[in-house]
C-alpha positions in Angstrom: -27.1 39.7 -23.8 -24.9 37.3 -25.0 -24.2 33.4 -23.6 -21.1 31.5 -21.9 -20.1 28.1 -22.4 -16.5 26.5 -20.5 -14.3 24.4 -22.8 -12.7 21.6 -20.7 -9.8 21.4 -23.7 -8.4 18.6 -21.5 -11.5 16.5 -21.0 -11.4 14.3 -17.8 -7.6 14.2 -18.3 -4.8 15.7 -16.4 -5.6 19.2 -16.1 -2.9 22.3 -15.8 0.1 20.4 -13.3 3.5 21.3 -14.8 4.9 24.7 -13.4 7.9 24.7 -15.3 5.5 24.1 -18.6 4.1 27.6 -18.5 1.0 26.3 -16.9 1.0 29.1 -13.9 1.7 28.7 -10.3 -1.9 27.6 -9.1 -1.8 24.2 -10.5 -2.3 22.9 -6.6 -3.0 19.3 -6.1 -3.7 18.7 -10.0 -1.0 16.1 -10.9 -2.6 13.8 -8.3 -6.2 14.5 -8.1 -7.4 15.0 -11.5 -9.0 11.8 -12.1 -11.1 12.7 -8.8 -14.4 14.4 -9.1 -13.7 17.2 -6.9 -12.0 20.1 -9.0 -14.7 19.5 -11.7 -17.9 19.7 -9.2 -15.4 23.2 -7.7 -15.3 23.9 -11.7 -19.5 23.7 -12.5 -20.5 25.5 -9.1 -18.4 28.9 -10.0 -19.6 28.7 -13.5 -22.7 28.5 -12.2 -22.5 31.0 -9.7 -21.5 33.0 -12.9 -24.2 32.8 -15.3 -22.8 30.2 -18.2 -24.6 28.3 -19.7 -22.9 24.6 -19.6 -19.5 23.4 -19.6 -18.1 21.2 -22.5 -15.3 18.1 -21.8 -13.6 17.3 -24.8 -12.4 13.6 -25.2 -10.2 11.8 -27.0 -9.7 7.9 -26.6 -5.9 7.0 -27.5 -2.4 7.9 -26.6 -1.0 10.2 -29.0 2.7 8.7 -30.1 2.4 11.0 -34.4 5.1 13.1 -32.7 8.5 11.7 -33.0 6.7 8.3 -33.9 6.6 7.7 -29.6 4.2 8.4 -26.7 7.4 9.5 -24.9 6.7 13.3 -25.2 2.8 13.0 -24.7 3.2 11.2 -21.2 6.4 13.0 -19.9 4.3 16.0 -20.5 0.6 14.9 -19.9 -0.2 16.2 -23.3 -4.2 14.7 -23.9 -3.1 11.5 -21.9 -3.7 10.1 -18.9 -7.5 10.6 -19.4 -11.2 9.3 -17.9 -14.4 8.9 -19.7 -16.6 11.8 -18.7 -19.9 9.8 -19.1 -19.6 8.7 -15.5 -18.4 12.5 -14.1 -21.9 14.0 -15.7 -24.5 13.0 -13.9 -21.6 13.4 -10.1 -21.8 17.5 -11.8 -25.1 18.2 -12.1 -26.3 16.2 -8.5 -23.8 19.4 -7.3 -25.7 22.0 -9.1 -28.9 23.2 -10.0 -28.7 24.3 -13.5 -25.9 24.4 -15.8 -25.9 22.0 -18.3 -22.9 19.3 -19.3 -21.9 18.9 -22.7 -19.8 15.6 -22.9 -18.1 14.3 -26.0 -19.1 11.6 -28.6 -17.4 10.2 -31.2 -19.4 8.4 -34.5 -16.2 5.9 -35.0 -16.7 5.2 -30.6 -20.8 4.9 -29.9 -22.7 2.7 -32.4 -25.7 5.1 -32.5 -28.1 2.7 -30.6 -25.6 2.8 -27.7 -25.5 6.6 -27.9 -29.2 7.6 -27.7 -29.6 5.1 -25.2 -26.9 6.4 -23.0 -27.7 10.1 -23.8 -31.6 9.5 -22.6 -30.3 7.9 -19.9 -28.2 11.4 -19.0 -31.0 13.2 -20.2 -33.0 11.6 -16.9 -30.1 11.5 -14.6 -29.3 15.2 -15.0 -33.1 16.7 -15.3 -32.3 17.6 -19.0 -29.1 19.5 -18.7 -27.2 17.3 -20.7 -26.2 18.0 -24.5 -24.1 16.2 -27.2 -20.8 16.8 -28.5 -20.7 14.9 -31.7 -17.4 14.3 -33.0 -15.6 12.0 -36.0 -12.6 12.0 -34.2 -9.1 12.7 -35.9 -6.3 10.3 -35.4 -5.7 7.1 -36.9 -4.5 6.0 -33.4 -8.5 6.8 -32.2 -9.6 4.4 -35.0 -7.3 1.7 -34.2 -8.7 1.5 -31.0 -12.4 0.6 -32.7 -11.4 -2.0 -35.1 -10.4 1.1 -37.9 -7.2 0.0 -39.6 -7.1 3.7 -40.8 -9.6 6.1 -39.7 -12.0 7.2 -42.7 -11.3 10.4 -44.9 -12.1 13.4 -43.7 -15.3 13.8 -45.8 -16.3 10.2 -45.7 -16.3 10.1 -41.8 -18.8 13.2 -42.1 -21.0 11.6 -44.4 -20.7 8.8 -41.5 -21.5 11.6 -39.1 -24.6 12.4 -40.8 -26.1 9.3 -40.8 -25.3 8.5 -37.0 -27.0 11.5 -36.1 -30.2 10.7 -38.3 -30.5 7.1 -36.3 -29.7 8.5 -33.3 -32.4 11.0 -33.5 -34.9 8.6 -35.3 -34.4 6.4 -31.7 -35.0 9.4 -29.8 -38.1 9.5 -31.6 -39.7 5.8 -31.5 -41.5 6.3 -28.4 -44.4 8.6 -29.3 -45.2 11.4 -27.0 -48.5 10.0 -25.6 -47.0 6.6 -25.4 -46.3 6.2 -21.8 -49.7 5.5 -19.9 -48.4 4.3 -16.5 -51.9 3.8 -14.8 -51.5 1.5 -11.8 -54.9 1.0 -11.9 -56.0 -0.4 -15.3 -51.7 -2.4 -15.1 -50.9 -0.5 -18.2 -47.8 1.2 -18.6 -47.2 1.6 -21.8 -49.2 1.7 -25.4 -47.8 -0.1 -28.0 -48.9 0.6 -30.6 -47.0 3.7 -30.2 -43.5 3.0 -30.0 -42.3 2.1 -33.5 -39.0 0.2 -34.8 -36.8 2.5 -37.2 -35.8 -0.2 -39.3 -32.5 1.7 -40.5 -30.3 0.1 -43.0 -27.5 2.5 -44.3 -24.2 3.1 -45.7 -22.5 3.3 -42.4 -25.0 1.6 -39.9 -28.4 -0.6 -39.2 -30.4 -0.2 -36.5 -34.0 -2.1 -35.9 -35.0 0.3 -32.7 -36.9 1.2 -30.7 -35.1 2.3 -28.2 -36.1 0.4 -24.8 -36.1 3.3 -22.6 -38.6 6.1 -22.2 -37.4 9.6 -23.7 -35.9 12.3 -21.1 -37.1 15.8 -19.7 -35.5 17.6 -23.5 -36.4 14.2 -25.5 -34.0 15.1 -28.4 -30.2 16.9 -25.5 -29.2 19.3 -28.0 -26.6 18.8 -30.0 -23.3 20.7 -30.5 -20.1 20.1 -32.8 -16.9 22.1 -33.6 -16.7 22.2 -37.9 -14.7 24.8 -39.6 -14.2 22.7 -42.8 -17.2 22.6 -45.1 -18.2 19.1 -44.0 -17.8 20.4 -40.5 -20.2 23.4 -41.6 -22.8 21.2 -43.1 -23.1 19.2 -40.2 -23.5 22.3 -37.4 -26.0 23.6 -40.6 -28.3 20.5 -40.5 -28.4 19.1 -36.5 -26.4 21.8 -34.3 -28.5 23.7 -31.4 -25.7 25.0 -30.2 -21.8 25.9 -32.0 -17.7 25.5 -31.3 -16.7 28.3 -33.6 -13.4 29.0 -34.3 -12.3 32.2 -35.4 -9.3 34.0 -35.1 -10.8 37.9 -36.1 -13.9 39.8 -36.0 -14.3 39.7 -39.5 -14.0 36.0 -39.4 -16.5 35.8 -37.4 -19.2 37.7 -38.9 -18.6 36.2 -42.0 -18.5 32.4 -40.2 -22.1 33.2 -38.4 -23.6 34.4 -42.0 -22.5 31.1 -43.9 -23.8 29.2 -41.1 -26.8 30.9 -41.0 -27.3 30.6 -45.0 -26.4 26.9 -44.9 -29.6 26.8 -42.5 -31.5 28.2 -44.4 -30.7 25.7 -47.1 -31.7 23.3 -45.0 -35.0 24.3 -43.8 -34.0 25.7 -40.5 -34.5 29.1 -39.2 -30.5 30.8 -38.2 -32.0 31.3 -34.1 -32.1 27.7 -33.9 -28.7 28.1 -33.3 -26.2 29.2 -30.7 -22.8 29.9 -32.2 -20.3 30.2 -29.3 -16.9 32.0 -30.1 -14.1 30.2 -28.5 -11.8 32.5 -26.9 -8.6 32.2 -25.0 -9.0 35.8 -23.0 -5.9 37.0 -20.8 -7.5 38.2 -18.0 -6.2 40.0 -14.4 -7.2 42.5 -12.1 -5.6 45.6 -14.0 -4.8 46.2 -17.7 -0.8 46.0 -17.0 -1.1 42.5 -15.4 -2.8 41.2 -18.1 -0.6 42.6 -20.7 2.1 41.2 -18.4 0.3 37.8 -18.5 -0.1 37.8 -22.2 3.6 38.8 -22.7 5.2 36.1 -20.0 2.7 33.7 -22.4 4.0 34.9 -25.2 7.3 34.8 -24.8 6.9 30.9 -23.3 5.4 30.1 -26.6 8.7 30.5 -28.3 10.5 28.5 -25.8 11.8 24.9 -26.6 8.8 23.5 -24.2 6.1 25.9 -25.9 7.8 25.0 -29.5 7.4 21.2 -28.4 3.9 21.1 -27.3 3.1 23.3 -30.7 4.6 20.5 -33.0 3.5 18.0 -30.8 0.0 19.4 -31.0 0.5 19.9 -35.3 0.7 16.4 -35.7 -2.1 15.3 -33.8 -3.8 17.8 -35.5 -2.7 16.2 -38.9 -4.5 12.9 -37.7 -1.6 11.3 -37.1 -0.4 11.1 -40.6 2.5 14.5 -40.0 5.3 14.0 -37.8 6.4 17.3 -37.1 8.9 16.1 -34.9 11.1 14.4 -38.4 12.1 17.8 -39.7 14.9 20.2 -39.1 13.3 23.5 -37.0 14.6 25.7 -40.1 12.9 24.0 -42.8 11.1 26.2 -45.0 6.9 25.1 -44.5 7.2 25.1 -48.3 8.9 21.6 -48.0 6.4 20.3 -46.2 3.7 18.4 -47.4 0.7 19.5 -45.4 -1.7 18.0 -47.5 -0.9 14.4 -46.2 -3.3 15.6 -43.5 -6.4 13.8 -42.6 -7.2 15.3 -39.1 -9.1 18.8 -38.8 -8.7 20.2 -41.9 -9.9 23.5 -41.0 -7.5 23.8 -37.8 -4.3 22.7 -39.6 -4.8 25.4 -42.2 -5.4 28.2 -39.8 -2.1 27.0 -38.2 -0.3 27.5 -41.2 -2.1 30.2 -42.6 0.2 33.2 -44.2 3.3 30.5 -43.5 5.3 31.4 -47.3 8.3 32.3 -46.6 8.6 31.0 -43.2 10.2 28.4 -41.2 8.9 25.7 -38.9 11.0 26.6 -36.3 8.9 30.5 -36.8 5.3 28.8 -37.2 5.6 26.7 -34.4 6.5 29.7 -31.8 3.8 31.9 -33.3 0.8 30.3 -34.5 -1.7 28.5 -32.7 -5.1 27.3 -32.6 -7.4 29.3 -30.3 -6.6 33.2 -30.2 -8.0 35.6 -27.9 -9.6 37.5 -30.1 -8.2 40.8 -28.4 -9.0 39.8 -25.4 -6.3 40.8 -23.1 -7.1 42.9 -20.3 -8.8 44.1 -16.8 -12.4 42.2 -15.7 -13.6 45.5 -17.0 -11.4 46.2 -20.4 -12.2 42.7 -21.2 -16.0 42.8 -20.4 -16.4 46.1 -22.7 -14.4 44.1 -25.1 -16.7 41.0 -25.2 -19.5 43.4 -25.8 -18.2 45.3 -28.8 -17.5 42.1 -30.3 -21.4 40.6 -29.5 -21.9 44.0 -30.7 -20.3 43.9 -34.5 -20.9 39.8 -34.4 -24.7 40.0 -33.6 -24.2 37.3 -31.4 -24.2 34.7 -30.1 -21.6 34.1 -27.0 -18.5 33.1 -26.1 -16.9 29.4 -25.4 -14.1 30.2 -22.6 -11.0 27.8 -22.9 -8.6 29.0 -20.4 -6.0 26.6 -17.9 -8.5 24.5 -15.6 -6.7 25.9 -12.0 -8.8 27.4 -8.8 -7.3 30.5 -9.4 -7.9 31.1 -13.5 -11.7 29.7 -12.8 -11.6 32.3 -9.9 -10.3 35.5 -11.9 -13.6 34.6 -15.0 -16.5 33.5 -12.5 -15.8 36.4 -9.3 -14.0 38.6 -11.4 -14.8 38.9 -14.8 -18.8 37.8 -15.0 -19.9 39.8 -11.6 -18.7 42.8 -14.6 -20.8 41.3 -17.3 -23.8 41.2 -15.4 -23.5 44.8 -13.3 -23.2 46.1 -17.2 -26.4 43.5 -18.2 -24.1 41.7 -21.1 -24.7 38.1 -19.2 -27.5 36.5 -17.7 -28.4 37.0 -13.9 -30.0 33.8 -12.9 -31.8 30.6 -15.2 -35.6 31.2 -15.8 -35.3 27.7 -17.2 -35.1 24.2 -16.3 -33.1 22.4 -19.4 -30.1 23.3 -20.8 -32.4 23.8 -24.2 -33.9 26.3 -22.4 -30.6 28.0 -21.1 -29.7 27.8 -24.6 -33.1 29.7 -26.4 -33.8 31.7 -23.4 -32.5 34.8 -25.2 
């Protein structure tokens, strides 16, 4: 069997609205309701009612304006802006549902780490332990500017900075001993002191006396997740991750990405199944073979459009950290001319983008190349589901991350459509034996 995590690409943002943008004609009520709760609590029912594991809200805390050095293009078009906090939405999700876990985001340059564990515990009670961590560095300049950052750090510096916050915030989680809490009405003792302990962290990046002045949750340590293709990005997934946002864009890639995280594991102490690595996937999906090649093509086709070429260099110079503007240069310039190393964003993303690009125009990258693939997944409920499996199959594991448009009807087509497949043919799980979203996770 194999596991199944949601992407939420758009956070709490605006989800799919724009018809005319290629985003399908199911977008419904959308461009008025998404800062409501109720598509999200619609959202975590059916993906419970199908088996996955949690669902993951990505988040990002700016208004992009890299692209043509204005906001202009990332309002009129809702691209990662307007957008809520999901902190609030967690706890709203799982009071709706009995299981699946919530994954929000967290950024090192956002969340002192004292402010972090403390929330996260606080979640970790809330929910029943079905809350994880998405630890992030965060990629644009703009982000850091928000935090008191003139410049957001180098790439490697801000994961050195990433490493620490995740030691402190895991030493906190850890200053309350396990036998610490006492609570006997009787004898008025609530708590043994002697057993929680300040951390009395001084470091490069942060200082932090602790302990933490709440009691630990139901998982004590919500398991942590990230999304590094760089070698940084690896190192960190290596040393902290339970669970993984792996990016791949072949089978190959894959199995080769699983076995270097698995040896940097090693190298750090840690056994390779105290990891889930989750494929993301961006599956074309319908009722028969011919409408999803149909799908695929329309999407296709879109793609080279001037609105799907737009949102592609929009989306490169985010991806650049803010330091590209894609948006300055003539569509027919060779990628040669360009200098892509100015980049300070995700390094790992921004070279798949441009990846086999000699010889090529911007105008040809940008209607052809993107950042999630399907991995060949472009079918039936039932082409697709043998699909999954023969890739589980080569891969050895572990699951997929789905990150598909956020409308009723797409949510529709993976949770009654394409899992009641994956279960008849025992690929997916067919209920939770456990209570935490650790145990979802480690249940097979």
């Amino acid at each position: 069997m194999f596991h199944l995590g949601w992407f939420l690409g758009n956070g709490f943002g605006i989800q799919e609205w724009n018809i005319a943008a290629g985003d399908g004609a199911y977008t419904s009520t959308n461009a008025t309701d998404w800062m409501k709760p109720d598509l999200y609590i619609d959202l975590a029912r059916s993906l419970e009612r199908a088996g996955f594991d949690f669902l993951l809200f990505e988040d990002t805390s700016m208004i992009e304006d890299t692209y043509k050095e204005s906001m202009e293009v990332s309002l009129r078009r809702g691209f990662m802006a307007p957008k809520n906090d999901p902190m609030p939405l967690v706890p709203l999700l799982t009071e709706h549902t009995e299981h699946i876990g919530v994954i929000p985001t967290v950024s090192t340059i956002q969340y002192p780490p004292y402010l972090a564990a403390r929330l996260y515990t606080t979640l970790d009670h809330l929910t029943g332990g079905r809350v994880g961590m998405n630890v992030v560095t965060s990629v644009s300049d703009r982000v850091a500017q928000n935090f008191g950052f003139e410049r957001h750090l180098d790439h490697d510096e801000r994961y050195r900075m990433a490493y620490e916050w995740i030691d402190v915030v895991h030493a906190l989680e850890q200053s309350w001993d396990e036998d610490a809490i006492i609570a006997d009405p009787v004898a008025g003792v609530y708590a043994d002191h002697t057993k929680v302990h300040t951390i009395d962290h001084r470091g490069e990046f942060f200082s932090s006396r602790g302990p933490l002045n709440t009691i630990p949750g139901p998982q004590r340590r919500p398991p942590v997740c990230s999304a590094g293709g760089s070698p940084a990005g690896r190192e960190l997934a290596a040393r902290y991750d339970d669970t993984m946002i792996s990016m791949c864009a072949t089978v190959e890639d894959m199995k080769e990405y699983r076995a270097d995280i698995h040896r940097r594991m090693i190298a750090h102490g840690r056994q390779p199944d105290e990891i889930r690595l989750l494929f993301l996937a961006t599956p074309t999906i319908a009722a028969t073979d011919e409408e999803a090649e149909a799908k695929h093509a329309a999407k296709a086709q879109w793609r080279t459009s001037d609105a799907g070429i737009e949102y592609n260099l929009w989306n490169m110079s985010y991806v650049s950290g803010g330091r590209i503007d894609f948006g300055a240069y003539d569509l027919d310039t060779p990628v040669e001319q360009i200098d892509l190393s100015r980049g300070n964003g995700e390094h790992s993303s921004m070279a798949n983008l441009f990846k086999g690009s000699e010889g090529r125009t911007l105008r040809e990258i940008a209607g052809t190349s993107h950042q999630t693939t399907d991995l060949g997944l472009i079918g039936s409920f039932e082409t697709v589901a043998d699909k999954m499996a023969e890739i589980m199959d080569e891969v050895g594991g572990d699951g997929f991350l789905v990150y598909g448009p956020t409308t009723r009807q797409n949510i529709i087509d993976y949770t009654d459509g394409l899992a009641p497949v994956l279960r008849r043919r025992g690929h997916i799980r067919d209920g939770y034996s456990g209570v935490t979203l650790r145990d979802h996770l480690f249940e097979f």
